[in-house]
C-alpha angles and dihedrals in degrees: 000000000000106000089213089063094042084051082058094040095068090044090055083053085048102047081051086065093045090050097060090035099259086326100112110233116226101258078240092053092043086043088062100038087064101030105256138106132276094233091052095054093042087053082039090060099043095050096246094121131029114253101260115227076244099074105030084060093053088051081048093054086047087055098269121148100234079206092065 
């Protein structure tokens, strides 16, 4: 596994956390707040797949800074 993704990986948990307000999201229910699959953010978090510019805009939309 690429380091870089698995960096990203433990911010997309994070930004689980951010999101309800320090409450963790099921990856199913975060997978449906920004339109993917459970089985992609749970391959997104663990550093098996690059973050797709999909889903960084819809955390942008969700107040996210896509730099973070």
């Amino acid at each position: 596994m690429d380091e870089y993704n698995i960096q990203i990986g433990k911010r997309l948990r994070l930004i689980r956390e951010i999101i309800n307000e320090g409450g963790k999201l099921s990856s199913e229910q975060f997978a449906y707040l920004v339109n993917e699959s459970k089985d992609k953010i749970i391959n997104y978090e663990l550093g098996r797949s690059a973050v797709p510019v999909k889903l960084i805009y819809e955390l942008y939309k969700r107040g996210i800074n896509p730099t973070f």
